[in-house]
Backbone as CSV, one residue per row, in Angstrom:
resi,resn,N_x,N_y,N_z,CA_x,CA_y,CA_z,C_x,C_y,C_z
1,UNK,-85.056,18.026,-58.301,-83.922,17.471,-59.011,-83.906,15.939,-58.911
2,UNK,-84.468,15.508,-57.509,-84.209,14.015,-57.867,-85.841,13.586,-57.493
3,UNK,-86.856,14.202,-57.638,-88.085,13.735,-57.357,-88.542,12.640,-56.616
4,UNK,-88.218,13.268,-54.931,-88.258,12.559,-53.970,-89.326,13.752,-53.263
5,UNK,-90.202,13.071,-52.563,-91.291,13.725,-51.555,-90.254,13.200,-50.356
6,UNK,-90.297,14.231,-49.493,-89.486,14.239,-48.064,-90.451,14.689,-46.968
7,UNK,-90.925,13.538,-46.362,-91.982,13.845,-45.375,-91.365,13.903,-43.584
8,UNK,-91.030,15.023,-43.407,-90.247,15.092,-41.560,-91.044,14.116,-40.752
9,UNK,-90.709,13.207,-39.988,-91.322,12.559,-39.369,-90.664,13.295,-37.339
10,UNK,-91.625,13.193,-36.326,-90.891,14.218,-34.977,-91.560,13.080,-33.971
11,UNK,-92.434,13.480,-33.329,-92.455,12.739,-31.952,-93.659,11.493,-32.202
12,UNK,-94.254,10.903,-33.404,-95.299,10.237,-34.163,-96.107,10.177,-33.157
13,UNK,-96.871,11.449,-32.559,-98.429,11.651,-32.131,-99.324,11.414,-33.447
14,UNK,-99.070,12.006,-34.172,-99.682,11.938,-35.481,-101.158,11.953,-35.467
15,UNK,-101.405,12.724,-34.985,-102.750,13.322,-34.715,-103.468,13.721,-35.657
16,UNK,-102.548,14.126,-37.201,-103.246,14.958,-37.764,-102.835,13.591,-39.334
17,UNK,-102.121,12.912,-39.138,-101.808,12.020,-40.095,-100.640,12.408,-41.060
18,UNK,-99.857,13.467,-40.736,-98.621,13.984,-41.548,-98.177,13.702,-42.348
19,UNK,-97.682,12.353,-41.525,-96.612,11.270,-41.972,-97.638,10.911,-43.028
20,UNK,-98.453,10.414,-43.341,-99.057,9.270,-44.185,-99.100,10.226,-45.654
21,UNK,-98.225,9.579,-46.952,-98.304,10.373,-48.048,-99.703,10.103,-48.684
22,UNK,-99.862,11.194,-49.904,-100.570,11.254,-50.388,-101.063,9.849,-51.219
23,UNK,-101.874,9.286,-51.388,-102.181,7.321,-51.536,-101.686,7.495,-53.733
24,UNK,-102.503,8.916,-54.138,-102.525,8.985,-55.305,-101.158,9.388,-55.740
25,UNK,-99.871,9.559,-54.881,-98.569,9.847,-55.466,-97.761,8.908,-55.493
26,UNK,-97.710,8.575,-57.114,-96.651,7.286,-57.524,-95.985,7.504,-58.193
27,UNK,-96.027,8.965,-58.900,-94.240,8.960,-59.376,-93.375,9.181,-59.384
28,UNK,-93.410,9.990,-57.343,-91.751,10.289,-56.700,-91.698,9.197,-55.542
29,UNK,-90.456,9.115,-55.414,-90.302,8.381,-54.190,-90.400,9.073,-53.091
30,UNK,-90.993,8.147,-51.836,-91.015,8.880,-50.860,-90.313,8.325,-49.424
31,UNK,-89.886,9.325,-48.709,-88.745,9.046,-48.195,-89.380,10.119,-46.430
32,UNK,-89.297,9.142,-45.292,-89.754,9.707,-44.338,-88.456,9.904,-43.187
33,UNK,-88.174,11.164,-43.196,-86.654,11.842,-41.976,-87.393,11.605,-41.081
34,UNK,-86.508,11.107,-39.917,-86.985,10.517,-38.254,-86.187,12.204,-37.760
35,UNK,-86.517,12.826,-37.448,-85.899,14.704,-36.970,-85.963,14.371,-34.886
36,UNK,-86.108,13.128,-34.499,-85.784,12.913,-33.028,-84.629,13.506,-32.171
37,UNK,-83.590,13.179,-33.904,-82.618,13.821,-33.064,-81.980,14.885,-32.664
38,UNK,-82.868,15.905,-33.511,-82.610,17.117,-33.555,-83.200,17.813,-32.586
39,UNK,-82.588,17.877,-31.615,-83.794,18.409,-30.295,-83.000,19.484,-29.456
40,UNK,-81.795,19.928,-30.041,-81.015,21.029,-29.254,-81.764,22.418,-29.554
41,UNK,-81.155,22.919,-28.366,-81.071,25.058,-28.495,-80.070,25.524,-29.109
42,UNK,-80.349,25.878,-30.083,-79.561,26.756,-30.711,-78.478,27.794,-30.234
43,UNK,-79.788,28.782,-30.511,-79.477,30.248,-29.928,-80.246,30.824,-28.642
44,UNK,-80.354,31.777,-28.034,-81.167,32.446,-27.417,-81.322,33.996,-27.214
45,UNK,-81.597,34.715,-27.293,-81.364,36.123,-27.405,-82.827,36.733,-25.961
46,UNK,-81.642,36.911,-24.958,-81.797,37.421,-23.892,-83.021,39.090,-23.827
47,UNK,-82.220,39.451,-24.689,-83.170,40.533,-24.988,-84.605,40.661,-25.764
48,UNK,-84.508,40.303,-26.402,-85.673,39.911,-27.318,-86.635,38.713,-27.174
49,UNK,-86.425,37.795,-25.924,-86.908,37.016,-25.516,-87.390,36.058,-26.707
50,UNK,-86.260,35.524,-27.288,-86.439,34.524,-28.338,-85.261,33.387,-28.538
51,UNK,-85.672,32.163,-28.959,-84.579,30.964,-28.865,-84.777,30.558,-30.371
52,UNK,-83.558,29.937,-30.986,-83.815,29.049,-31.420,-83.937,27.223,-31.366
53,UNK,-84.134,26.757,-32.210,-84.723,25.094,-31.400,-84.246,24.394,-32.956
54,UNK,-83.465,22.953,-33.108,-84.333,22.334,-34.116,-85.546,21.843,-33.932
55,UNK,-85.748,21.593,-35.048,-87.195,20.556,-35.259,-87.861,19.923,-34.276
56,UNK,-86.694,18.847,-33.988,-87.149,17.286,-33.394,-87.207,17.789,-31.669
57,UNK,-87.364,19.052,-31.142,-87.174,18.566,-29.773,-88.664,18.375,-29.221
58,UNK,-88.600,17.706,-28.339,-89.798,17.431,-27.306,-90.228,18.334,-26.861
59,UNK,-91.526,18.449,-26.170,-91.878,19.478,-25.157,-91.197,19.490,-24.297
60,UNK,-91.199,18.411,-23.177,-90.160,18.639,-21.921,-89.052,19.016,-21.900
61,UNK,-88.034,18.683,-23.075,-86.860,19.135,-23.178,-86.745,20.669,-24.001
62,UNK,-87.657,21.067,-24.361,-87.916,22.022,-24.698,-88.190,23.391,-23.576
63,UNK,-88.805,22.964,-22.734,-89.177,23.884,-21.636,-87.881,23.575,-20.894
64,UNK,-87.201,22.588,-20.697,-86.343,22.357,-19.705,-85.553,23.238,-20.167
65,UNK,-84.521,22.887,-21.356,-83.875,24.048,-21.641,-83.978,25.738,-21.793
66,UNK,-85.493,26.085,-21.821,-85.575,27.364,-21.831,-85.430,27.714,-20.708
67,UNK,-85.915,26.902,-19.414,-85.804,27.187,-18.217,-84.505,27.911,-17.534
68,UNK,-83.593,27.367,-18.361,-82.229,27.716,-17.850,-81.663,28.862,-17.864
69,UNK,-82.439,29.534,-19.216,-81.980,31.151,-19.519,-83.445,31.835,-18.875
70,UNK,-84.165,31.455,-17.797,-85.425,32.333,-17.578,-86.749,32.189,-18.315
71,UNK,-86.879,31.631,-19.346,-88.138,31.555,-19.991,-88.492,30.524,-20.202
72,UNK,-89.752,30.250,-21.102,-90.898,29.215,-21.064,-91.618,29.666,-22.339
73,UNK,-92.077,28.568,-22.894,-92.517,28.978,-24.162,-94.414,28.888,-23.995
74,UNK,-95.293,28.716,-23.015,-96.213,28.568,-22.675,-97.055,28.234,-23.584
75,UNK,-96.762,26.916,-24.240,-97.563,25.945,-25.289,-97.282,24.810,-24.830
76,UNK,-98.952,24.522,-24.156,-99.646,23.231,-24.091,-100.189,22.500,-24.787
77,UNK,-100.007,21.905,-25.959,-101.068,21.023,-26.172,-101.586,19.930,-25.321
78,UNK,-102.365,19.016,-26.014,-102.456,17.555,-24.872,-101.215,16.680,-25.443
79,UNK,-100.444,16.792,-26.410,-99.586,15.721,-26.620,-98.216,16.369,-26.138
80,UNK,-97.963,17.172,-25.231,-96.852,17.987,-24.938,-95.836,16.771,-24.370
81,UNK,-95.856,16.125,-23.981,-95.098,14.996,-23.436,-94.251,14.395,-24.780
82,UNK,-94.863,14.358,-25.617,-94.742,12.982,-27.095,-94.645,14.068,-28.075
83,UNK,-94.469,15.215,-28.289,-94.538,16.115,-29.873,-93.575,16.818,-29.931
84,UNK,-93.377,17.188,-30.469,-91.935,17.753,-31.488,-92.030,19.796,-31.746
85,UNK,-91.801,20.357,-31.466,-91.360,21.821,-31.962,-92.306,22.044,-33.630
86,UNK,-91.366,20.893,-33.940,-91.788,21.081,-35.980,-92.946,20.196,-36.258
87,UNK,-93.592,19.287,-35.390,-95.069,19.259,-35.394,-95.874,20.024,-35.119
88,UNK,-95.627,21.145,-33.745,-96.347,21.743,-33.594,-96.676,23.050,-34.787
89,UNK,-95.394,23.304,-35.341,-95.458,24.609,-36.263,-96.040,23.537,-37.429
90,UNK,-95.965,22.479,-37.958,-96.383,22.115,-39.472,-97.835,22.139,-38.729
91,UNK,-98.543,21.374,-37.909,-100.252,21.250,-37.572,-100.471,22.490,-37.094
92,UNK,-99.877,23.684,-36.844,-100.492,25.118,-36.720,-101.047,24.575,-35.434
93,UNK,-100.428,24.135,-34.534,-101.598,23.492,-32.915,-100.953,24.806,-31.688
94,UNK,-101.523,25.019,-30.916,-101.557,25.989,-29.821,-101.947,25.054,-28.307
95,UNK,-102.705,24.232,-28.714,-103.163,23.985,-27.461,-104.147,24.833,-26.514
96,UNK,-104.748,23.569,-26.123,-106.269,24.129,-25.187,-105.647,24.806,-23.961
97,UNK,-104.263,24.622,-23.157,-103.590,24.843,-22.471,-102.707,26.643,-22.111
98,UNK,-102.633,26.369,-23.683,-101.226,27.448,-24.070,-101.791,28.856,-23.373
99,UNK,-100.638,29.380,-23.077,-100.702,30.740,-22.194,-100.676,31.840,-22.879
C-alpha cells in the first residue's frame, strides 16, 4: 500500500548482511526498524515447554529469563552475546554449540 521495503534490523552481528538492501531496488523506499527493544517474554507454557519472546531479545537475556521458569533454549551460536531471537530465526543459524 505504501511501497516501503521494511528491513528488521536486531543485535547488528550481521554476519549474513540482512540489513544491507537489495543495491538494484529504487522504487520503494526503504526503511530499517532498530527491534532492540523488543526483548521481553511474553508467554510461557509450563507444560509444553514453550515461551514466547519478541524479536529484539539478546541471547543472555534470553536464557536469563527462561531460567526463571526452569528452562533454556540450548542455542549457541558464536555471536550469542550480540544477536537477537529474530536474527537467529531470519539466518536459519543453530550454532556449532547448540544442544
Amino acid at each position: 500500500q505504501h511501497n516501503v521495503c521494511l528491513i528488521p534490523f536486531g543485535g547488528g552481528t550481521n554476519v549474513v548482511g540482512a540489513v544491507e538492501p537489495d543495491p538494484s531496488e529504487t522504487k520503494r523506499m526503504i526503511v530499517t526498524m532498530d527491534m532492540r527493544r523488543m526483548g521481553r517474554l511474553l508467554a510461557v507454557d509450563q507444560e509444553s515447554k514453550t515461551a514466547v519472546f519478541e524479536a529484539g531479545v539478546l541471547g543472555p537475556a534470553l536464557e536469563e529469563q527462561l531460567e526463571k521458569h526452569g528452562l533454556t533454549l540450548g542455542h549457541d551460536p558464536d555471536s550469542f552475546m550480540h544477536s537477537t531471537l529474530g536474527g537467529w530465526i531470519a539466518t536459519r543459524s543453530s550454532g556449532a554449540n547448540s544442544k
